[in-house]
C-alpha positions in Angstrom: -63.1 -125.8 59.1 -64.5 -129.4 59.1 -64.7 -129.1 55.3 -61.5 -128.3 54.8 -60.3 -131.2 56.2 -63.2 -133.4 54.9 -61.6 -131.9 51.5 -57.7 -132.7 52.3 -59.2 -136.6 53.4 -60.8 -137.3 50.2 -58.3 -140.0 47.9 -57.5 -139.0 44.6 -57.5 -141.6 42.2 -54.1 -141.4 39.8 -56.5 -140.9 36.8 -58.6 -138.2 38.8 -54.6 -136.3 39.4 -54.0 -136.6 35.9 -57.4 -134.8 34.6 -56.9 -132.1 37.0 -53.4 -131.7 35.5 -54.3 -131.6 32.0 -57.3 -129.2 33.0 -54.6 -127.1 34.7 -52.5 -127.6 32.2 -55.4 -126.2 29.2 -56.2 -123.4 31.2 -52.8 -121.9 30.9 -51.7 -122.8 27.4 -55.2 -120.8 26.9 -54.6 -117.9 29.5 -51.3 -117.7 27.5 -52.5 -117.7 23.8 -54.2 -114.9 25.1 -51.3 -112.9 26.3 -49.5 -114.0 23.0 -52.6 -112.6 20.7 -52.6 -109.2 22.6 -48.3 -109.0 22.8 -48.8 -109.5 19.0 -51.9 -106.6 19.1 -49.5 -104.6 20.5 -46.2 -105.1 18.7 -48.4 -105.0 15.7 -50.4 -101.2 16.8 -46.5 -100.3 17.6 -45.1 -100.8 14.7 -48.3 -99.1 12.8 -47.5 -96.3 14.9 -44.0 -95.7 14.1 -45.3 -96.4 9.9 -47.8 -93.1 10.1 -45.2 -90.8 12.3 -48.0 -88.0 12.3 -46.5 -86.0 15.0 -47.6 -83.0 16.5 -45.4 -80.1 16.6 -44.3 -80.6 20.1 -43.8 -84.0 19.7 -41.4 -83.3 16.3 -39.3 -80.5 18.5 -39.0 -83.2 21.2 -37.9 -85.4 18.7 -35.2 -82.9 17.4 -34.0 -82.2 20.6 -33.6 -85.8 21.6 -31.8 -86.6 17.9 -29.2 -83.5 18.4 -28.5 -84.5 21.8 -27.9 -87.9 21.0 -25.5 -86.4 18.1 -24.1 -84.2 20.7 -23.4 -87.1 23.0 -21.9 -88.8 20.1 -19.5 -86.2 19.5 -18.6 -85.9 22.6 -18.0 -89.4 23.0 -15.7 -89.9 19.9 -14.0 -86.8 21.1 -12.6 -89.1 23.7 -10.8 -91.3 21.5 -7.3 -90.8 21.1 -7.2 -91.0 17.1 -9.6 -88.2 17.0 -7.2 -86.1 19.5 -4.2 -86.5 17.6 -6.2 -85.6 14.2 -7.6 -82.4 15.9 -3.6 -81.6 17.0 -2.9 -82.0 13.5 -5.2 -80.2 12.2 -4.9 -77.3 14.7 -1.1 -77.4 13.9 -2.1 -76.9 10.4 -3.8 -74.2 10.9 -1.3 -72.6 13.1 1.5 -73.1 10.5 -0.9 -71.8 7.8 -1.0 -68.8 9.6 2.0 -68.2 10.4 3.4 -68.7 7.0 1.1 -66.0 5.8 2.1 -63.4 8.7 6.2 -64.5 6.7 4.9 -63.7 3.6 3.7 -60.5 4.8 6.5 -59.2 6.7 8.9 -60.1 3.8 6.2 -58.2 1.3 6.3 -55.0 3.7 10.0 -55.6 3.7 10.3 -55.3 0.5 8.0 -52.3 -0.4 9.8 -50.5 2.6 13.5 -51.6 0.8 11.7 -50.3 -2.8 10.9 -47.0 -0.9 14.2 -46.1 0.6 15.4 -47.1 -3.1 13.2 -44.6 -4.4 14.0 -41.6 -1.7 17.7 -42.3 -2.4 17.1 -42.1 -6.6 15.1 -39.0 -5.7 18.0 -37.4 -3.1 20.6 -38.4 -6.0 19.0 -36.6 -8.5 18.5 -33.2 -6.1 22.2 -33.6 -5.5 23.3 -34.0 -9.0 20.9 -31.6 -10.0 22.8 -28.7 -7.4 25.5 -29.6 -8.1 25.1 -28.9 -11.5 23.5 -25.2 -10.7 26.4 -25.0 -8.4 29.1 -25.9 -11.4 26.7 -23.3 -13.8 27.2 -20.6 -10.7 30.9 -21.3 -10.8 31.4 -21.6 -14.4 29.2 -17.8 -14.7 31.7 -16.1 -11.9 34.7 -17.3 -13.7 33.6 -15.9 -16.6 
C-alpha cells in the first residue's frame, strides 16, 4: 500500500513523460504491425483457398444447394416486380389465345368433314332414289306393254 503511494508521489520530469509516451507509443505501432502481418497471412491463406477449390463431395453438394437456393431466392424476388407480372400475364394470355384458336380451327375442321359427310349421304340417297325410280319407270314401262 505504502508503495503505491510512494509510486503516485514520485515527480515526473516533462522529458521522463515524453519517453514513456514514445515507449508506449512503439509498443503499439509494433503490437499492430503484428496484427497487420497476420490480417495480411490471412487474407493472403484466404484467397489461396478459394484459388485451389478442392472440395470434397459434401462440401460441393453444399455448395450446390446454397447456389440454387440463392437462384431460387432470386426468382422469387424478381417475381415481385411488377414488369415481370405483367410479362407473365402476357404471356399466359398468349398461351391461352393460342389455344383457343386451335380448339376454332378444330371445330370448324370437324364442321366441315361433318357438312362433307351429310353431302356425301345425300349424293348417295339421290342416287338410290334416282336409281328406283328408274326400276320403278322400267316396271311401269314392262306392265304397259
Amino acid at each position: 500500500h505504502f508503495d503505491a503511494i510512494r509510486a503516485r508521489s514520485v515527480i515526473t520530469l516533462q522529458e521522463e513523460k515524453e519517453r514513456l509516451r514514445k515507449k508506449k507509443e512503439k509498443e503499439f505501432q509494433e503490437k499492430r504491425k503484428v496484427a497487420l502481418a497476420r490480417k495480411e497471412r490471412m487474407v493472403k491463406l484466404e484467397e489461396e483457398r478459394k484459388n485451389k477449390k478442392h472440395l470434397t463431395a459434401e462440401e460441393l453438394e453444399d455448395e450446390e444447394n446454397m447456389n440454387a437456393t440463392l437462384e431460387k431466392a432470386a426468382n422469387l424476388e424478381s417475381e415481385q416486380i411488377d414488369q415481370i407480372k405483367t410479362m407473365r400475364r402476357m404471356m399466359v394470355y398468349a398461351q391461352c389465345a393460342k389455344i383457343r384458336e386451335q380448339q376454332i380451327k378444330e371445330k370448324e375442321k370437324i364442321k366441315q368433314r361433318q357438312k362433307n359427310f351429310e353431302e356425301r349421304q345425300d349424293l348417295i340417297m339421290e342416287v338410290d332414289r334416282l336409281k328406283s325410280l328408274k326400276k320403278a319407270e322400267a316396271e311401269e314401262n314392262e306392265r304397259n306393254l
